[in-house]
C-alpha positions in Angstrom: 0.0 0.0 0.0 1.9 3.5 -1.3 0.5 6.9 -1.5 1.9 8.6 -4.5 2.9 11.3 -2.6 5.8 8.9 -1.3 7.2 9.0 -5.6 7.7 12.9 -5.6 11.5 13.7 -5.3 12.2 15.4 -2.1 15.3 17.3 -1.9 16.8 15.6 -4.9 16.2 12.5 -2.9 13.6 10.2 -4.5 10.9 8.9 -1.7 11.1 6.4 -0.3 14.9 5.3 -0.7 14.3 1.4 -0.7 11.1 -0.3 -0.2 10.4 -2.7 2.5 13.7 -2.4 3.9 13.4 -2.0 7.6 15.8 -0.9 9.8 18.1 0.6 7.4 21.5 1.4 7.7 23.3 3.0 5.1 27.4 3.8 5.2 29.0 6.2 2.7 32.7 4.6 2.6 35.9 6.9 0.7 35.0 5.0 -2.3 32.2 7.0 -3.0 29.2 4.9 -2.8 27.1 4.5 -0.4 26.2 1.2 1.6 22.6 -0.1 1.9 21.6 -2.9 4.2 18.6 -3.3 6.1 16.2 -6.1 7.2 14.9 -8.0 4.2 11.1 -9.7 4.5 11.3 -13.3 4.8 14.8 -12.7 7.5 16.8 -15.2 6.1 19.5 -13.0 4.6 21.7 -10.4 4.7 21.6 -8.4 1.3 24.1 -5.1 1.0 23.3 -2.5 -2.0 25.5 0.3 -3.4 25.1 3.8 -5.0 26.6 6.7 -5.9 23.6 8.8 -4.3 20.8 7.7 -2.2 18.0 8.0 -4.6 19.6 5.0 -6.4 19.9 2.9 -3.7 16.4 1.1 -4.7 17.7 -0.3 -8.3 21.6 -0.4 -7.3 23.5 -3.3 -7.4 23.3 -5.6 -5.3 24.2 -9.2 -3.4 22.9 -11.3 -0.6 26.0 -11.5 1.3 25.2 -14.1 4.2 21.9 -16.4 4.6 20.8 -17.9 7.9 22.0 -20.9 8.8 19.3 -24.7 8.3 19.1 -24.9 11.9 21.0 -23.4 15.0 21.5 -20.0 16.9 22.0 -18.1 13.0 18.8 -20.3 11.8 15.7 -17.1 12.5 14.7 -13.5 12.4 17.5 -12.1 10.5 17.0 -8.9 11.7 18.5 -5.0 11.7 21.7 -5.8 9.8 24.5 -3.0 10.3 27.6 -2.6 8.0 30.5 -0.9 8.3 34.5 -0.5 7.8 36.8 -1.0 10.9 40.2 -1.1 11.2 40.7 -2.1 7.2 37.8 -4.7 7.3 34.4 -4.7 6.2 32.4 -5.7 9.3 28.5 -6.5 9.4 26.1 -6.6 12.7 22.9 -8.4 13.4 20.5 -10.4 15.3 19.2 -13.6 14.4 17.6 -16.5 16.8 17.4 -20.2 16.3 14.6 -22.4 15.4 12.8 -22.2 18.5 13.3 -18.3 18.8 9.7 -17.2 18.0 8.1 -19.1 20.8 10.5 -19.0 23.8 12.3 -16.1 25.1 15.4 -18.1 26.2 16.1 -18.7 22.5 15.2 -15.1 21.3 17.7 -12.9 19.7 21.2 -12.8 20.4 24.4 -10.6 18.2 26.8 -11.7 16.1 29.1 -10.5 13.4 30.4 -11.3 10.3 34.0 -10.0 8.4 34.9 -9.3 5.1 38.9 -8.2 4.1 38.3 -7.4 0.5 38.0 -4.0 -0.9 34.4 -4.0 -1.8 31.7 -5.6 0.3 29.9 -6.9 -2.2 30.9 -10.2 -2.2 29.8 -13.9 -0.8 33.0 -13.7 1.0 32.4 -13.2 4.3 33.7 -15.0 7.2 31.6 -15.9 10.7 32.8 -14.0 13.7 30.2 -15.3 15.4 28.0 -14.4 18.6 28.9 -11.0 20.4 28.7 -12.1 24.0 27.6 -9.7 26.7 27.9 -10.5 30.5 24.3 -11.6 30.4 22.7 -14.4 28.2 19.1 -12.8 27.0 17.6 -11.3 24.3 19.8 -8.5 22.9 19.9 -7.2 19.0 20.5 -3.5 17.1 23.9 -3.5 18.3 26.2 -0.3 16.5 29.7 0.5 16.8 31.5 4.0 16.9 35.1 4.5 17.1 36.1 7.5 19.3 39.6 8.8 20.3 40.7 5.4 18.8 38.7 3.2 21.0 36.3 1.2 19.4 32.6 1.1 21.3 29.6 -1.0 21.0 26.0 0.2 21.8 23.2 -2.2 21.9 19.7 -3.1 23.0 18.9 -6.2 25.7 16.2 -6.9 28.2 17.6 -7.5 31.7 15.1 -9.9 33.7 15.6 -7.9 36.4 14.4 -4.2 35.0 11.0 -3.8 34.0 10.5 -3.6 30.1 11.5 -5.4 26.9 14.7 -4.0 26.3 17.5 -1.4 27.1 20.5 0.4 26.0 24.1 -0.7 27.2 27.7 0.8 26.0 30.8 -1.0 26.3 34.3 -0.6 24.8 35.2 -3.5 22.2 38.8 -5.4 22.3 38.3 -6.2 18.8 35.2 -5.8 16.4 33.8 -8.8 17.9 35.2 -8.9 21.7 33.8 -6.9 24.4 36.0 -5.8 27.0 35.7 -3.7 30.4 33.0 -2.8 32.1 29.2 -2.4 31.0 27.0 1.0 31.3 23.4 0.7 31.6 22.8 3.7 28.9 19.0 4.3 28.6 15.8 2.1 30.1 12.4 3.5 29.2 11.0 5.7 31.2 9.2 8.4 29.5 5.2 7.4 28.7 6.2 8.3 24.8 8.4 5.1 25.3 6.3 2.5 26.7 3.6 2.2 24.4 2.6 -1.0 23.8 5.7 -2.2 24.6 8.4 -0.7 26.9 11.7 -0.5 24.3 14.7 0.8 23.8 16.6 0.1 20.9 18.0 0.9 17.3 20.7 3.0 18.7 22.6 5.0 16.1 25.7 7.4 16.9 26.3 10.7 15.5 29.5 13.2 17.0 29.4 16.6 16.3 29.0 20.0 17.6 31.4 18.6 20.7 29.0 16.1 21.8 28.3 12.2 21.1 24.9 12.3 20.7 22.9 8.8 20.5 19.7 8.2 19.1 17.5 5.3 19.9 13.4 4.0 19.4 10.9 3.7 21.3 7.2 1.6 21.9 5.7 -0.4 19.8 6.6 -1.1 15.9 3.4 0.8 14.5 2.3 4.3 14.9 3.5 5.4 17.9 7.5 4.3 17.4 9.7 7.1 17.7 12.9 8.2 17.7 14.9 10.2 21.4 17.9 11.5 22.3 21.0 11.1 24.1 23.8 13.0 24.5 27.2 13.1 26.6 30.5 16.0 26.2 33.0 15.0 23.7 35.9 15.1 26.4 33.6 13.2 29.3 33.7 9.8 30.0 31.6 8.0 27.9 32.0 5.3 30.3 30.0 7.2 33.5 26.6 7.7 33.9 27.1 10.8 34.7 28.2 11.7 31.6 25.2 11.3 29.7 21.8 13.8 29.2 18.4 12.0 27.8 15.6 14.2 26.6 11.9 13.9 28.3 10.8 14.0 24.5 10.8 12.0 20.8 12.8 13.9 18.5 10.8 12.5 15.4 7.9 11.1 15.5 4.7 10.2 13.1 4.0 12.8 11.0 -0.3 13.0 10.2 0.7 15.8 7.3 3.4 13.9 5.9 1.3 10.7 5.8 4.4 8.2 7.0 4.1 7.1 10.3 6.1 5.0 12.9 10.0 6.7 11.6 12.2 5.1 13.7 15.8 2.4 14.0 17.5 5.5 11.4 21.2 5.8 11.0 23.1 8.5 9.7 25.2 9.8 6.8 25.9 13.0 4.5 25.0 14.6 1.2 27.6 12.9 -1.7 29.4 16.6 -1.1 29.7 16.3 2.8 28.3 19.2 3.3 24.6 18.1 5.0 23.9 15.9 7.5 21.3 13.1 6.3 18.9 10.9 8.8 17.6 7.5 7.0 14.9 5.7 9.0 11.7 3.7 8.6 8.7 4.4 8.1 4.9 3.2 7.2 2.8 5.5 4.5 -0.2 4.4 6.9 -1.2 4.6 10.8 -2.4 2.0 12.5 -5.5 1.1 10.7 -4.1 -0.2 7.7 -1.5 -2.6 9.4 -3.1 -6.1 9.4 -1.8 -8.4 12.2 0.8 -8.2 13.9 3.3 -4.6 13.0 6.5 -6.8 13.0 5.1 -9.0 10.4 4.2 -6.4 8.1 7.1 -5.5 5.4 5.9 -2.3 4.5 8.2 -0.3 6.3 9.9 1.4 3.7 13.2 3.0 3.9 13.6 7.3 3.9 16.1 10.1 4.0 16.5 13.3 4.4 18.9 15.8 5.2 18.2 17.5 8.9 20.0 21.4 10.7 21.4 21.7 14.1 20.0 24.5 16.0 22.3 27.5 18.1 23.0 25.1 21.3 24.5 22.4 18.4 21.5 20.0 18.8 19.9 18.0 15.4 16.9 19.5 14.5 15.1 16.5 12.2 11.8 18.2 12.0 9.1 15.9 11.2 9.7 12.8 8.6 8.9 13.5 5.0 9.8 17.4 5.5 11.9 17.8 3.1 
């Protein structure tokens, strides 16, 4: 179901980027193009797209890099697929459960990782780096990593028996793109009514350091409608490390836009114009609220990927606006 609204060319960039990608990520490397994945319908495989410009990231190129395993902890749910080029490698990020993931908690989502060495990504060669293990064994997924002042960091969302909710945020420092090290922050639990409804989440963080801060985006309640996107922030020379260090606003920062007709915009990473001059947000979004999603929101693929370029007001904060503005 698309409005036609969605077709007209906003900015220069064509709407909507990719269709029934959720979750997307996209990662503009020195090469020039820019890097598409996102969570394909059917979650059974790991697809990466390239383009020169974001608008042609729908017919671009592209290869399914990795598919889930017959059986196993890689076997389900290929979801939220991040990639990215660390230290000379080519690294990718996801979620995935195993066969009996959908029905029992214990076997939900865990993270793992996946490596590449060649110059371009898109290729079937790809190595398992397997599971990303965090001090606690439960359901955890949308895991990002940022390098700053040459440490590598990991950000992720998991649900901690022992706090209220369905998941949080945690950052920890990483001995290698796959190896956590050090100790674990509890970064963000919901708290704010805008991010407990329907279900009380955390997740999709995505990292963006300017204006002499690290700020951190992440989503909030319930896959339809009412997901949205807030904001954390911590000092550039704190430590990103103490809890202290880091602000959270009371408020979404983008939300479901009525007179833009797309609805739900969250899990959104970040990137800039070809020219690196303007700061770009690409997220996920639905054409439709909440009457036109039959069943169940997660099992509904028409989440569409969108972009668009976003200004930082006088205190250095992003100023999105609302999704579909420009």
């Amino acid at each position: 179901m698309l409005f036609l609204k969605e077709l007209v060319p906003v900015n220069t960039i064509k709407q909507p980027i990719v269709l029934q990608r959720a979750d997307p990520w996209v990662y503009l490397h020195t090469d020039g193009y820019y890097y598409f994945t996102g969570s394909v319908p059917g979650y059974q495989e790991i697809e990466v797209r390239r383009a020169r410009t974001l608008a042609g990231l729908e017919t671009a190129e592209r290869v399914a890099v990795w598919h889930a395993h017959s059986t196993g902890l890689m076997s389900q749910l290929i979801w939220a697929p991040e990639i990215l080029f660390l230290q000379g490698k080519w690294y990718i990020y996801f979620a995935a459960a195993d066969q009996d993931g959908e029905r029992d908690a214990q076997h939900h989502h865990r993270m793992f990782a996946i490596e590449c060495d060649e110059a371009s990504p898109m290729t079937t060669n790809w190595i398992e780096r397997g599971q990303v293990v965090t001090d606690q064994d439960s359901f955890s997924l949308d895991a990002t990593v940022f390098e700053f002042q040459q440490e590598l960091y990991y950000v992720w969302a998991q649900q901690d028996p022992a706090i209220p909710g369905n998941s949080n945020l945690y950052l920890q420092k990483m001995a290698n793109p796959w190896t956590l090290t050090g100790k674990k922050l509890l970064l963000s639990i919901p708290e704010f009514s805008w991010e407990k409804i329907g279900f009380s989440v955390n997740e999709g963080p995505a990292v963006l350091i300017s204006h002499g801060r690290v700020f951190i985006t992440f989503s909030a309640s319930a896959t339809d409608e009412n997901y949205a996107v807030g904001l954390l922030w911590a000092d550039e020379h704190s430590d990103l490390l103490d809890s202290y260090s880091w602000h959270k606003l009371e408020h979404p920062v983008f939300k479901s836009s009525s007179k833009n007709h797309l609805f739900g915009p969250g899990h959104n990473s970040f990137t800039k114009t070809p020219d690196g001059q303007q700061d770009v947000i690409v997220y996920h979004a639905r054409p439709y609220d909440n009457a036109g999603i039959e069943g169940d929101p997660l099992d509904n693929p028409d989440r569409h990927a969108y972009a668009q370029t976003f200004t930082w007001d006088a205190q250095g904060f992003p100023v999105f606006g609302e999704p579909g503005d420009n």
